[in-house]
C-alpha positions as CSV (number, residue, x, y, z in Angstrom):
1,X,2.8,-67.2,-38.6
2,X,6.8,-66.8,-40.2
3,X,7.1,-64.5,-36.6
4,X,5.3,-67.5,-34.8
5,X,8.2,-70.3,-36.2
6,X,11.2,-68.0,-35.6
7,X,9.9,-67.8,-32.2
8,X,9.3,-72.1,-32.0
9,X,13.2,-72.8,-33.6
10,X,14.6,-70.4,-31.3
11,X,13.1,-71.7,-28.3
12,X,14.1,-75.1,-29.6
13,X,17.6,-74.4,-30.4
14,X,17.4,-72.8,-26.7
15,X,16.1,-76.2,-25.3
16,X,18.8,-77.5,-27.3
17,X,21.9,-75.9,-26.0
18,X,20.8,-75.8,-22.6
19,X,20.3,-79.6,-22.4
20,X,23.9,-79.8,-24.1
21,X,25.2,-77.5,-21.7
22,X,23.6,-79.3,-18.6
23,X,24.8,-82.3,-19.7
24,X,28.7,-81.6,-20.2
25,X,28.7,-79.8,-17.1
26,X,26.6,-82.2,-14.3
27,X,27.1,-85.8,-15.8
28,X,29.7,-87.6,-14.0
29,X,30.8,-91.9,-14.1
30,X,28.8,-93.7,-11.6
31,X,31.4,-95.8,-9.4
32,X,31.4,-99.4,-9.1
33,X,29.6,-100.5,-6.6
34,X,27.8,-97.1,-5.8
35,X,25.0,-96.7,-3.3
36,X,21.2,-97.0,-4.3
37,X,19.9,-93.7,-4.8
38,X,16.5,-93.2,-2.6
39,X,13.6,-93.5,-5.2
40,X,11.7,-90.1,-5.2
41,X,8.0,-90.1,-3.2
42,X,6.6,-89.2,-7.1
43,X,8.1,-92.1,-8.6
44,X,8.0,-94.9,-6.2
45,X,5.5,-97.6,-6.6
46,X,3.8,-95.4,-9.7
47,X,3.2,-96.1,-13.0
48,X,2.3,-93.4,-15.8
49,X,-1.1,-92.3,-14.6
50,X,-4.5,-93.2,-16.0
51,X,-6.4,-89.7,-17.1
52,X,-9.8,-92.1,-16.7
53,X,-8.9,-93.0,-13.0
54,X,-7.6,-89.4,-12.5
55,X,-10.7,-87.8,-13.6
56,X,-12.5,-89.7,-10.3
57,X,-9.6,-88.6,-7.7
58,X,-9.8,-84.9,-8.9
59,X,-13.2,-84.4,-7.2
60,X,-11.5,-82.7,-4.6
61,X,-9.7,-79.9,-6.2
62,X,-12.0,-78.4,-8.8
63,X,-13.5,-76.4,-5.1
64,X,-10.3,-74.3,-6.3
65,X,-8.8,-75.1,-9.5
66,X,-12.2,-75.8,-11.3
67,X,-13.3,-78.7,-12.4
68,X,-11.0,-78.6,-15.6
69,X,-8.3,-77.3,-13.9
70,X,-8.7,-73.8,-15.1
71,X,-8.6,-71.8,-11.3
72,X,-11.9,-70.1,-10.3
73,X,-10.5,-68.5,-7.5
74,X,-7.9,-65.9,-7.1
75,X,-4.1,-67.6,-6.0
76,X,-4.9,-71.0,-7.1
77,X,-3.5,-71.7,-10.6
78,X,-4.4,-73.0,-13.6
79,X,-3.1,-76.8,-13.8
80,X,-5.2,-77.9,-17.1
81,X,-2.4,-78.7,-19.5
82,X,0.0,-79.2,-16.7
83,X,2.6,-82.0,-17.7
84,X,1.6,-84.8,-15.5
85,X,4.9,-85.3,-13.6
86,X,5.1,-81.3,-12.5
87,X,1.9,-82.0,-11.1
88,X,2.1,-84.9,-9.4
89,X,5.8,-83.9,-8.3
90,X,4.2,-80.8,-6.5
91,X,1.6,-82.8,-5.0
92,X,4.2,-84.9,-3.5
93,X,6.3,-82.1,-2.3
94,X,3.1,-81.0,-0.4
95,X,2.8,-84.1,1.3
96,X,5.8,-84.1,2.1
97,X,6.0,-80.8,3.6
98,X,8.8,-79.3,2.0
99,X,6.6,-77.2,-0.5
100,X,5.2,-74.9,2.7
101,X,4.9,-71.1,1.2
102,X,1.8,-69.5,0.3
103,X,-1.4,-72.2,0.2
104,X,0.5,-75.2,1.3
105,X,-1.1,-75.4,4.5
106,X,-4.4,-76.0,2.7
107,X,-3.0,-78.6,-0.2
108,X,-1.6,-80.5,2.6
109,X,-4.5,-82.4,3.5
110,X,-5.3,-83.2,0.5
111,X,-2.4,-84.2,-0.5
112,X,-1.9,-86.3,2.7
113,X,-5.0,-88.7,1.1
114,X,-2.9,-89.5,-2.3
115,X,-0.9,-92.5,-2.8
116,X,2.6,-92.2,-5.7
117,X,-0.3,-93.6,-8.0
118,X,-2.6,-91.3,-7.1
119,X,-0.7,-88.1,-8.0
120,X,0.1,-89.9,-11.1
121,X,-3.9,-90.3,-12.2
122,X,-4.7,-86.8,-11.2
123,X,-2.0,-85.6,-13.2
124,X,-3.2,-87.4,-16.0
125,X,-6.1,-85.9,-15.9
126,X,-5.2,-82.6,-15.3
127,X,-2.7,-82.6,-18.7
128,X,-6.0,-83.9,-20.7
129,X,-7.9,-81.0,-19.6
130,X,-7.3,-77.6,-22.6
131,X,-5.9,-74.5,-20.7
132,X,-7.7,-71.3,-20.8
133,X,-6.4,-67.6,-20.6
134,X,-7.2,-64.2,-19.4
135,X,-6.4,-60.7,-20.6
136,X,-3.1,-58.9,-20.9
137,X,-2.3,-55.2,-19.5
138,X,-1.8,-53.0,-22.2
139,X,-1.6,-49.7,-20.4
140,X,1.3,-47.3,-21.0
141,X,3.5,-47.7,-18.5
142,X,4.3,-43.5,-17.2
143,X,7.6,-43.3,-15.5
144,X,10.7,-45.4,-15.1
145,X,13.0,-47.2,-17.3
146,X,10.3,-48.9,-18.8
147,X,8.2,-45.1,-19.7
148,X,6.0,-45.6,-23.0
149,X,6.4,-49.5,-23.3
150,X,2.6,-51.0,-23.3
151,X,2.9,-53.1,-19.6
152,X,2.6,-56.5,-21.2
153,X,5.1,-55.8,-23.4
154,X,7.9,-55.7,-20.6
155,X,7.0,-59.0,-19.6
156,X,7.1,-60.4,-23.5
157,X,10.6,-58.7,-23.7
158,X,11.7,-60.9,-20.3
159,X,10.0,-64.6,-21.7
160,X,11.0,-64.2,-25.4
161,X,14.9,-63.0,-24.8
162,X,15.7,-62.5,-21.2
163,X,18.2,-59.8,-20.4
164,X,21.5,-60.8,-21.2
165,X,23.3,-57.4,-19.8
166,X,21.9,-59.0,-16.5
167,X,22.4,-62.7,-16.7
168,X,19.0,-63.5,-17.2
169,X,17.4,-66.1,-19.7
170,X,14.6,-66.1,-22.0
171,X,11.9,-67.8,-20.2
172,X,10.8,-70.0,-23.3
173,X,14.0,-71.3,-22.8
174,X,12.5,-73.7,-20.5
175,X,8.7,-73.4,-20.5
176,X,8.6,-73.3,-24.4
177,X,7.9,-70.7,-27.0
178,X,4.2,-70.5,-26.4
179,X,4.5,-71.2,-22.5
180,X,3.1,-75.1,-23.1
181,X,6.3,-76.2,-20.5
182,X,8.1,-79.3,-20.8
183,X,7.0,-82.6,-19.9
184,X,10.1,-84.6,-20.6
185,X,11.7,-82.2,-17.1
186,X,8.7,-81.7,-16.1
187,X,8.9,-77.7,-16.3
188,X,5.4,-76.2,-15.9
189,X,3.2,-74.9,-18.1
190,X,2.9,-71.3,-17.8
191,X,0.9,-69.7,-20.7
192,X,-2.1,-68.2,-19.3
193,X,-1.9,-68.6,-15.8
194,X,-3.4,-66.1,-12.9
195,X,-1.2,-63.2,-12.9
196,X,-1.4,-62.8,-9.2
197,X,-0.5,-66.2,-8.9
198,X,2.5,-65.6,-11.0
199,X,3.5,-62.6,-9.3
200,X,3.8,-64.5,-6.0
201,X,5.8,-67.7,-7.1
202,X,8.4,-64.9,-8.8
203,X,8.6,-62.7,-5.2
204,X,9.2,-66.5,-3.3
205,X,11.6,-67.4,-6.0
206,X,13.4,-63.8,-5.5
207,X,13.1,-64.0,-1.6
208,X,16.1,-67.2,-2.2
209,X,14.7,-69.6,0.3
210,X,13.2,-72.7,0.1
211,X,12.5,-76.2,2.1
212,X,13.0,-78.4,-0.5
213,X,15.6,-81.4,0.2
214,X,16.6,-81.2,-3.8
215,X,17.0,-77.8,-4.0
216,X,18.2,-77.6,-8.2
217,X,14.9,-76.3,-9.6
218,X,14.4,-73.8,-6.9
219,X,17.9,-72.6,-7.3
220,X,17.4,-72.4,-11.2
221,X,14.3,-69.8,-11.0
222,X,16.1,-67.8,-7.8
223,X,18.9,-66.9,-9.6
224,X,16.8,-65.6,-12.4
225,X,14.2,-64.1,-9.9
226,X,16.6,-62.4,-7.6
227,X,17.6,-59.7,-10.9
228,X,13.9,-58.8,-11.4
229,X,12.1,-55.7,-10.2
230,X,8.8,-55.2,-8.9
231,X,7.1,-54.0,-12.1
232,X,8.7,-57.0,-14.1
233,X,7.7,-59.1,-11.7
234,X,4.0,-57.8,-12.3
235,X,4.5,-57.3,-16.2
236,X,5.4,-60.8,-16.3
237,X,2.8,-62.1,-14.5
238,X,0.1,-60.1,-16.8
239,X,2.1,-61.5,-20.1
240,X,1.5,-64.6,-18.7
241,X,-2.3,-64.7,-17.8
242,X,-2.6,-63.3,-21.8
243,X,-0.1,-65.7,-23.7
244,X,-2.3,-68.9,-25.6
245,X,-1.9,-70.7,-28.5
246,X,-3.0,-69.4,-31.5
247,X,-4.4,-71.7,-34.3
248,X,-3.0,-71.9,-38.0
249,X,-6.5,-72.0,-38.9
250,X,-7.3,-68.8,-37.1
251,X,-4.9,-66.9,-38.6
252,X,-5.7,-68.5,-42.3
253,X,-8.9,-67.3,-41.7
254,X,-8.4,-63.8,-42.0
């Protein structure tokens, strides 16, 4: 567990910097008399949501997420655990249409039948819900710059320090030291999602384009994205689909 809280006050003093660093670099005086800001489709006539009320709404998606949110079917994710603004922010980007790649077309509808409040209550409900996992690769990798590394472990290398000689960030940075995401930015939760599903968000994020009329986010992950390769792509889709939380107690007990 000492290994386990290096990890947690690194990625915190990560959070840390990088909100420090955001903020002396993007915040500028508002002027007088500046123009009202549209109110974002998530945010506008919602409240926090009710988990209760979202439990009711979510009828619909357990056909592909499960009923607790913890995907039955290949290239649907996992969204138990999900902060409840990433979720409903996604729902509203379906809606709106400018979240189109890979199984838009089909959330779409679905989303069409969901008011601001709504989105809210489902993601409520789907942030109650305990995340599950799956297994890791562990093979030895044969050839290539990453020859005798365990697959896995080049994907753990990538989320726990990034690649500095290349620009690119530890991912716990953002999505936390065990993967849990971020609710207060509303970055996703990532530990134990479906590798596939992973591997896909990673190649749209690397392919650079996006529909989104706020573009920040996007832009974030494609400029990490873009310096990745095929096999980490894939290794850090299968670290992913293996990373959970481990008890205290768990490990007291042996």
């Amino acid at each position: 567990m000492r290994h386990a809280r290096v990890l947690g006050y690194v990625g915190i003093a990560a959070l840390a910097v990088a909100a420090a660093a955001f903020a002396q670099t993007t915040v500028t005086p508002v002027p007088e008399n500046a123009p009202v800001q549209a109110v974002p489709l998530v945010e506008a006539k919602a409240t926090w949501g009710d988990a209760k009320a979202g439990a009711t709404k979510a009828g619909a998606c357990a056909a592909c997420h499960g009923l607790d949110g913890n995907a039955m079917q290949q290239n649907a994710p996992r969204i138990a655990g999900m902060p409840e603004r990433y979720i409903a922010n996604q729902l509203a980007l379906f809606k709106s249409g400018e979240r189109s790649t890979g199984l838009a077309a089909l959330m779409k509808p679905f989303a069409d039948a969901l008011s601001a409040q709504d989105m809210r209550d489902v993601g409520a409900y789907f942030a109650t819900q305990k995340p599950g996992a799956g297994v890791a690769d562990d093979s030895v990798i044969a050839s290539g710059p990453n020859k005798d590394m365990r697959f896995f472990e080049v994907g753990q290398r990538l989320f726990r320090s990034g690649d500095a000689a290349r620009g690119i960030p530890a991912c716990m940075a953002c999505h936390g030291p065990a993967g849990a995401g971020n609710p207060g930015p509303a970055y996703p939760r990532v530990a134990g999602q479906e590798s596939a599903y992973v591997a896909r968000r990673l190649q749209e994020y690397r392919a650079g384009t996006t529909t989104a009329r706020d573009p920040k986010l996007f832009n974030v992950m494609a400029a990490v994205a873009k310096q990745l390769s095929d096999e980490e792509i894939q290794a850090l889709g299968t670290y992913l689909q293996g990373l959970h939380a481990r008890a205290d107690e768990a490990v007291a007990a042996k």
